[in-house]
C-alpha positions as CSV (number, residue, x, y, z in Angstrom):
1,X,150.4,63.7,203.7
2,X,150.9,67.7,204.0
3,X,152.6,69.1,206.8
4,X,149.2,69.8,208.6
5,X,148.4,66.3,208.8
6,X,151.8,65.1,210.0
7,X,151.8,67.5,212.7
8,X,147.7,66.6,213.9
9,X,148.6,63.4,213.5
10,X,151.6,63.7,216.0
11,X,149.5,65.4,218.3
12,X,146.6,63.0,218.3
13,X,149.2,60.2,218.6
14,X,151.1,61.8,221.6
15,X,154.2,61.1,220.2
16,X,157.6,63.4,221.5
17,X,160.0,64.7,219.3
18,X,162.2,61.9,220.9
19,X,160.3,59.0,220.3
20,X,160.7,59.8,216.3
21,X,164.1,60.9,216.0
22,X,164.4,57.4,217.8
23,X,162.7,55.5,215.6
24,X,163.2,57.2,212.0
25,X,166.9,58.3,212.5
26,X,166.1,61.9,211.5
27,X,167.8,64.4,213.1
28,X,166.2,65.8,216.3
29,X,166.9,68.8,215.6
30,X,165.1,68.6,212.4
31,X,162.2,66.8,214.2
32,X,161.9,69.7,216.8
33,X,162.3,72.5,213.8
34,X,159.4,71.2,211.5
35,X,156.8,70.3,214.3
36,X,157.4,73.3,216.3
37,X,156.7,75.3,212.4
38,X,159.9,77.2,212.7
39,X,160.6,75.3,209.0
40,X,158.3,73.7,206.6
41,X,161.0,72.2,204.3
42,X,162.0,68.3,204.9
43,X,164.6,66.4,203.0
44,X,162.5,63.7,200.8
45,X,163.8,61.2,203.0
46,X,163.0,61.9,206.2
47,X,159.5,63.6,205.0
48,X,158.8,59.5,203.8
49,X,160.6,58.1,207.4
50,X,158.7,60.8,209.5
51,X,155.1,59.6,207.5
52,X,155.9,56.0,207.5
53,X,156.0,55.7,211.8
54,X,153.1,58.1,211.8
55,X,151.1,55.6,209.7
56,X,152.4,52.7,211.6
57,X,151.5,54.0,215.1
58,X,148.4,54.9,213.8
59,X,147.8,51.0,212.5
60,X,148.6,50.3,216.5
61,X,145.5,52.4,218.0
């Protein structure tokens, strides 16, 4: 998933910047940086946290 599609797929979902720091353990200020496109760069790790609770909300709707 390229950065595009994890922040549309946020958006559709309605999800806040909370909710995933929450739920992934990724730093929120990380969280707010790369959705908000002040950086496009993601550690590996949370790149496949942030995409793995976008996938499973998604699976819930």
């Amino acid at each position: 998933m390229d950065n595009q599609e994890m922040r549309a797929m946020k958006e559709r979902l309605g999800l806040i910047d909370y909710k995933i720091n929450y739920k992934t353990g990724v730093h929120l200020n990380v969280i707010e940086d790369f959705f908000s496109g002040k950086t496009d760069t993601l550690a590996a790790k949370d790149r496949e946290r942030i995409e793995a609770l976008l996938r499973a909300e998604a699976k819930k709707r």
